[in-house]
Structures are given as structure tokens and as C-alpha cells.
C-alpha positions, 0 to 999 in steps of 0.5 A: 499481516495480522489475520484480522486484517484478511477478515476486515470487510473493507478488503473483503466483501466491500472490495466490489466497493472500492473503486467508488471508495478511492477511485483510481483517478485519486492515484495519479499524482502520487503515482507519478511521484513514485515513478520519479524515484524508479529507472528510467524504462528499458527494453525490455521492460524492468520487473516490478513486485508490487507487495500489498497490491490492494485494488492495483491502482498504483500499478495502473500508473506504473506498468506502462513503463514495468512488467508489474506482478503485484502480490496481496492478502486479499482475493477479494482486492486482487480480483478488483485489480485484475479487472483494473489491471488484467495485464498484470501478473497477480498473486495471492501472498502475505507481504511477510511470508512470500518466497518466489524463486525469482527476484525483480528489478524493484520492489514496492510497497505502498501504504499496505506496508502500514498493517505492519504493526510490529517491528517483527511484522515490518521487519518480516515484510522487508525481509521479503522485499530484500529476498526478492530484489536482485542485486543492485535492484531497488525497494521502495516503501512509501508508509502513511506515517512515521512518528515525526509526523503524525498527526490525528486527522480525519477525511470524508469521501466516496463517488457514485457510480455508473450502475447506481451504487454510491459511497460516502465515509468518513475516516478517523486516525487517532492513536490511543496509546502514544507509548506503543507503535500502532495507530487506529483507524476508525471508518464509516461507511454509508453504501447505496446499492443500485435498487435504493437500499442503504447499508452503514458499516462501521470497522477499526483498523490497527495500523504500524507507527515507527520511527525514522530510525527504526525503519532505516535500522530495520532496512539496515538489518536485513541488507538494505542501504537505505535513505529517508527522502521527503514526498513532493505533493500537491494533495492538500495533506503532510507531505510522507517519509519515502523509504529508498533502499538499494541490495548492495550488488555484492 
């Protein structure tokens, strides 16, 4: 991802924030649709690489039924999804760049996948998926948007905690340039620290914004047979593209 992406305080010294700023509970649902698009459980249990791990609240969903290694940029995230998640293998790893020597059953990524602002970037982090998905094994990407179906849209949040820290942020997506292939991200933050105190941040997030085409071209590019499926939610938002893509066992 771009190196300003591993500097943004959101995954860095805010990532002790995150469980009130998207709490795990948040994820169910749309865990339980992924889960959906995966094999059924074996024993032993299938592998899973998760790319773009984050604070691991996916996994949480997913490794009662896979053994989960999850991968990001952020120390800062992987030691909030290792609290979360401490029966999981976590490593430190840029989606684009990783090289294992070993290959899993599935590979995942999740809305991590949308700090992929160029083709290059995307294409680089599908080339990583496709490396370490075995043959026949399969790779599933779920981005927040391609350009079908983006809309500018904003949304308010945050929880309060046991210890006495609280959240409240407002996010704002907008695209300041049709013609080019990112979005912007605009968040607000107002943190409450357990003595009283109050603190506002306020950061921009650049995000990847492809077409259709373009994501199924690129997984064509480097290997992938690949389909468009429609997310089935309940959330009160668009429902996502789902990008399924099988490695040809030969």
C-alpha cells in the first residue's frame, strides 16, 4: 500500500481505538455472507491467508471453521487482532509485496483491498493472492466499491467503552476527480480518554476506484478465472461487487 497509508494515525496510534470505532459485533453479518462463498469445513481444517488483516474482525468470524494466518501493514492493527484473535498466525506484510513459501486453500481480502489506488497497486496485490493460493484453491475479494456503483455518501459512528474511553466520527467519501481511478475519504474523529479529556482528529484517506472490467481484466492477467457475484446485505447501504476467483489446478 502507499506509505502514506502506514503512516495515517487511523492504523497507527489510534489502532487502540478501534474496537470502539468499528466494533467486532459490526462484522457478523457480512462475515457470515463471505463464509457462504468458501468450502464447506474439512479436517483437518482448510488455510486461509487473510491480506489486509486490519484489527482481524473478519477472522473472528472465520477461523471457527479455517486455520487463519492474516497479514497486514500495520503493527499497530495486527497487535489489536491478536488480542482479538490470539489463535491466529499474524504477520507483518505489504499485501503487494509478500512472498511465503507456502500456498493456502483460500486467499481473502477484504475492504483493505481498496488502498489499491492504481492498477499497478492492484494488480501487484493480486499477484500476491495468486502466488500463494494452491491450485484449484480460491481467492476471494470483497472492495467497498467499483465505479457502477459508487455513490458520495457519508455515515456517523463510535461506542463507548468499558474502561471509559468513548468514540464518535463522522466519515465523508467523495471523488474529486471522476476522470482518475481514487476516491477520498474524509474522517473526523472525536476521542474521550477514560480521565475526561477530549481530542479531534481529522485525516484524508485516498482509496482505489475500478471498474468491473478492470478488476475481472487484471484477475485474468495474472492467472485468476474469475466472476462478479452481488453481495446479499442487510445493512442499510448498496449492496458490494464480490470478486470470486479460482487458480486453474493446472
Amino acid at each position: 500500500m502507499p506509505d502514506t497509508v502506514a503512516d495515517n494515525q487511523f492504523y497507527g496510534e489510534l489502532a487502540s481505538w478501534w474496537p470502539l470505532i468499528s466494533p467486532v459485533e459490526d462484522y457478523a453479518g457480512e462475515a457470515a455472507y463471505v463464509r457462504s462463498l468458501l468450502p464447506n469445513a474439512q479436517t483437518p481444517r482448510r488455510t486461509l491467508l487473510e491480506l489486509g488483516s486490519g484489527g482481524g474482525c473478519m477472522a473472528f468470524y472465520l477461523k471457527a471453521d479455517f486455520a487463519m494466518t492474516l497479514a497486514d501493514l500495520s503493527p499497530q492493527m495486527l497487535a489489536v487482532s491478536a488480542n482479538l484473535n490470539p489463535d491466529c498466525e499474524h504477520l507483518l506484510a505489504d499485501m503487494r509485496t509478500m512472498r511465503l513459501r507456502r500456498q493456502f486453500d483460500i486467499v481473502f481480502a477484504h475492504d483493505a483491498i481498496m488502498y489499491m489506488t492504481t492498477e499497478a497497486d492492484l494488480h501487484a496485490a493480486m499477484t500476491t493472492a495468486f502466488k500463494h493460493c494452491r491450485p484449484g484453491g480460491l481467492a476471494v475479494f470483497v472492495p467497498d466499491d467499483t465505479t457502477e456503483i459508487f455513490e458520495p455518501e457519508s455515515d456517523v459512528g463510535g461506542t463507548d467503552g468499558d474502561d471509559g474511553r468513548g468514540v464518535r466520527f463522522l466519515d465523508w467519501t467523495h471523488d474529486p476527480d471522476p476522470a482518475d481511478d481514487w476516491v477520498a475519504t474524509e474522517y473526523a474523529f472525536v476521542l474521550r480518554h477514560a480521565e475526561g479529556s477530549i481530542r479531534l482528529v481529522h485525516e484524508t484517506h485516498r482509496t482505489g476506484l475500478f471498474t468491473r472490467s478492470t478488476w475481472l481484466r487484471l484477475l485474468g492477467d495474472v492467472g485468476f478465472v474469475a466472476e462478479r457475484v452481488t453481495e446479499t446485505t442487510e445493512e442499510d447501504r448498496h449492496p458490494r461487487d464480490v470478486f470470486v476467483a479460482v487458480r486453474p489446478a493446472r
